[in-house]
C-alpha positions as CSV (number, residue, x, y, z in Angstrom):
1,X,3.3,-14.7,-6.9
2,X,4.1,-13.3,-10.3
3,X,1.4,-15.2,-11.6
4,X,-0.5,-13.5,-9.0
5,X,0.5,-9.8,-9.9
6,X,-0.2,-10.2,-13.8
7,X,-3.3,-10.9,-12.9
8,X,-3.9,-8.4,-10.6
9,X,-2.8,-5.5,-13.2
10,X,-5.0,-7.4,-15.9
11,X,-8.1,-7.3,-14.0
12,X,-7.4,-3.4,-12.6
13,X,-6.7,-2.7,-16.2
14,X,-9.8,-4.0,-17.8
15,X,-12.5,-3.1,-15.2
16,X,-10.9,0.7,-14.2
17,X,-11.7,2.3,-18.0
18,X,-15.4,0.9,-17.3
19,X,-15.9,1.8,-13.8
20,X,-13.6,4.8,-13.0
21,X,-14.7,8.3,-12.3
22,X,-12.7,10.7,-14.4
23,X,-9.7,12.4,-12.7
24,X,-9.2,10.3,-9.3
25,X,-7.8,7.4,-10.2
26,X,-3.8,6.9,-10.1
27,X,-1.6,4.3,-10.6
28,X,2.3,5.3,-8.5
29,X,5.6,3.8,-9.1
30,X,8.1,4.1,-6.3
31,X,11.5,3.5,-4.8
32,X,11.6,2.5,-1.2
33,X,13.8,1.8,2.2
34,X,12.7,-0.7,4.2
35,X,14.0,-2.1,7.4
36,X,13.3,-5.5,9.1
37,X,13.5,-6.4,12.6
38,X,13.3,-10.0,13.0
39,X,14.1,-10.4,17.2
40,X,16.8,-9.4,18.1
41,X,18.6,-9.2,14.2
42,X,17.4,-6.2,12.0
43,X,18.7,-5.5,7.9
44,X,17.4,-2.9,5.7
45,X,17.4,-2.8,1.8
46,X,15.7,-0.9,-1.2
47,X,13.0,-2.4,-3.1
48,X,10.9,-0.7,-6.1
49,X,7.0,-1.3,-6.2
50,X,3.9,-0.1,-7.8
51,X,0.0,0.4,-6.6
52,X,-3.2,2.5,-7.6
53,X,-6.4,3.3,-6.3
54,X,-9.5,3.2,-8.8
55,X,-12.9,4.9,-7.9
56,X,-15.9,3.0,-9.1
57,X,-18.6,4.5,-7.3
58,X,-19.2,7.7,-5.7
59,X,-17.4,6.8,-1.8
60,X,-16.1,3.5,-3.1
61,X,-12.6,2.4,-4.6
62,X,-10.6,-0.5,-5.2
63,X,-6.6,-0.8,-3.9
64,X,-4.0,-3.0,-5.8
65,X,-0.1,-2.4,-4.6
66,X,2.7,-5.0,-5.4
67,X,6.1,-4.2,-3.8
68,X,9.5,-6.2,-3.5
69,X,13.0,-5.5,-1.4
70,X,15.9,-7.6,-1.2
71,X,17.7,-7.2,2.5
72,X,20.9,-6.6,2.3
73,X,22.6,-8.7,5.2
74,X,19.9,-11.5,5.8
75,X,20.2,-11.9,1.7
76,X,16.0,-12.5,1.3
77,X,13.9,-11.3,-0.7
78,X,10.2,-10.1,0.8
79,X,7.5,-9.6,-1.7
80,X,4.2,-8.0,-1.0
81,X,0.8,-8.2,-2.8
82,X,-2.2,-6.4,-1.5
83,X,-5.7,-5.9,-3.3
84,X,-8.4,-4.1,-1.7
85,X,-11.6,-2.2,-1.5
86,X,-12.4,0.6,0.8
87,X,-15.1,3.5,1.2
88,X,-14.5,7.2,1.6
89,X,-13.5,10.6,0.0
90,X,-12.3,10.5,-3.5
91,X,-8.5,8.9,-4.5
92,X,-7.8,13.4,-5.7
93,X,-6.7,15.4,-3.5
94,X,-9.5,17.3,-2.9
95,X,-11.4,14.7,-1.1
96,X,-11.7,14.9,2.5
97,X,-12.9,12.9,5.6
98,X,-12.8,9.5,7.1
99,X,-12.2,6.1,5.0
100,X,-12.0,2.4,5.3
101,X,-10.4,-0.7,3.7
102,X,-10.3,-4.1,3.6
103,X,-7.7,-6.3,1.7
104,X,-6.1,-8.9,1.2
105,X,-2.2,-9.2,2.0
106,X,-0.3,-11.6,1.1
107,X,3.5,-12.1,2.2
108,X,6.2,-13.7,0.2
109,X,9.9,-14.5,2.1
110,X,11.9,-16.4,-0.1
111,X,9.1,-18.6,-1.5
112,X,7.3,-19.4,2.6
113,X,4.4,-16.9,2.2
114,X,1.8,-15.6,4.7
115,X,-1.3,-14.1,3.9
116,X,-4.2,-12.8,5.3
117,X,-6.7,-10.1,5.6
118,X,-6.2,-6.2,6.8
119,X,-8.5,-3.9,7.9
120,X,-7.5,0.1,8.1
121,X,-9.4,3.3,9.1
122,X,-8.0,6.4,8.1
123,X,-8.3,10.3,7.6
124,X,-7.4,12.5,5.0
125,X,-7.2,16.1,5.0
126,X,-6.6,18.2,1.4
127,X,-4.2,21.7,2.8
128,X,-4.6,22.9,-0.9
129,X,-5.8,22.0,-4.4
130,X,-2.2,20.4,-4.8
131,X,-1.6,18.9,-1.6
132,X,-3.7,16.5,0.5
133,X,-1.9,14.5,3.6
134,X,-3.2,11.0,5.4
135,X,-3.2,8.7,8.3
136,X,-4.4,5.6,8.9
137,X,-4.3,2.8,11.1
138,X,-5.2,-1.0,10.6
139,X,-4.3,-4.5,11.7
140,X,-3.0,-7.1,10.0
141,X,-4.6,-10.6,10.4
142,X,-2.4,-13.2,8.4
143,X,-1.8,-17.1,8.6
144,X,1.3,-17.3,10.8
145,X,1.5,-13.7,12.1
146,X,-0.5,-10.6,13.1
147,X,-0.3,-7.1,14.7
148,X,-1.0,-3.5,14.2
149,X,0.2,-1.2,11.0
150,X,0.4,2.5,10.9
151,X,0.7,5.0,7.7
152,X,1.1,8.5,7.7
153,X,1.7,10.6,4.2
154,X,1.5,13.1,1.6
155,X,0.8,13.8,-2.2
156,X,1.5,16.9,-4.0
157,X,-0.6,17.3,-7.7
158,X,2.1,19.0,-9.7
159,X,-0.5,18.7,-12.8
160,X,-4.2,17.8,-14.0
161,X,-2.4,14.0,-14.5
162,X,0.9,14.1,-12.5
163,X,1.7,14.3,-8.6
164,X,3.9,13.0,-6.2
165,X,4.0,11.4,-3.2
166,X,5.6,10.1,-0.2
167,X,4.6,7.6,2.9
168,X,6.0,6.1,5.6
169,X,4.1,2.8,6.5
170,X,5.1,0.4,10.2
171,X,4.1,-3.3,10.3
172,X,4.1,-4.2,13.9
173,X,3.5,-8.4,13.4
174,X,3.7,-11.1,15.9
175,X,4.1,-14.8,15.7
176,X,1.6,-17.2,16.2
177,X,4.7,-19.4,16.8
178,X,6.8,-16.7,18.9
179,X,9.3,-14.2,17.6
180,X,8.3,-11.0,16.4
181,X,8.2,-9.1,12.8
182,X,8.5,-5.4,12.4
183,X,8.7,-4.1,9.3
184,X,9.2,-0.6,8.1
185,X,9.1,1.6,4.4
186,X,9.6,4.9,3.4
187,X,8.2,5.1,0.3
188,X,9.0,7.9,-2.7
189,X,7.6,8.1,-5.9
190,X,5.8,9.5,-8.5
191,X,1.7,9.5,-9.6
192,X,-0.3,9.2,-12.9
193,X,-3.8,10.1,-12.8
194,X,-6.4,9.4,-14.7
């Protein structure tokens, strides 16, 4: 997995400078609380994580997001890697409309992983030159699990190259094996653009 991530900030690294559009781009680090339902047992715990969103074409953008929490009681640790590419209104927050995304997710429990693809249709919907705030829903489809995810959120520009944000995103997963998986973060932090 960490293998995994390097890579994943290597490539977004190299190929952004070359393909970006000036301005709409961000890279955000947050804190987070998650919570786990597993059946019947739940545990929360707060992780740390970082992703960004890179516009290479007018309506089209590439997602990276890595993101690990270690739960308190169940004492595990669940990593999350996700790389994407969607279509839409810019990454600013100015742009407004309907978007898309597909990526590819991959979770990481204590070394047993499952990994998939994710689709997600969303809206956002800019209240100011500062402000914009989003929706989306998907569905996850991974090795040993799947289900629906929902995200709602904001972002607040406080400069030309600085914002911040918070989002609140609900996996709903089942087991292709029986039991259930629900997990859900509230995630703060802050943005860079570029």
């Amino acid at each position: 997995m960490k293998r995994e991530l390097i890579a994943a900030i290597a490539a977004c690294g190299f190929a952004a400078p070359a393909l970006a559009a000036t301005g709409n781009n961000y890279v955000d680090g947050y804190f987070y609380l998650s919570d786990i339902d597993v059946g019947p047992a739940d545990d929360d715990g707060v992780g740390v994580g970082v992703k960004g969103g890179f516009q290479v074409a007018d309506q089209v953008y590439l997602t990276g997001e890595y993101q690990t929490v270690e739960y308190d009681d169940f004492n595990v640790d669940l990593d999350q890697l996700r790389l994407g590419a969607g279509f839409g209104p810019g990454m600013g927050t100015k742009g407004q409309g309907l978007y898309g995304r597909a990526e590819y997710v991959k979770f990481d429990i204590d070394s047993e992983d499952d990994s998939g693809i994710g689709g997600h249709v969303g809206y956002a919907l800019p209240l100011s030159d500062q402000f914009r705030l989003h929706g989306e829903v998907g569905y996850l489809l991974l090795d040993d699990s799947d289900g629906p995810e929902l995200a709602i959120g904001g972002t607040y520009r406080v400069a030309q190259n600085f914002g911040i944000f918070a989002d609140y995103r609900a996996s709903f997963l089942d087991g292709d094996h029986g039991g259930d998986l629900d997990i859900s973060d509230l995630r703060i932090g802050a943005r860079f653009y570029f």
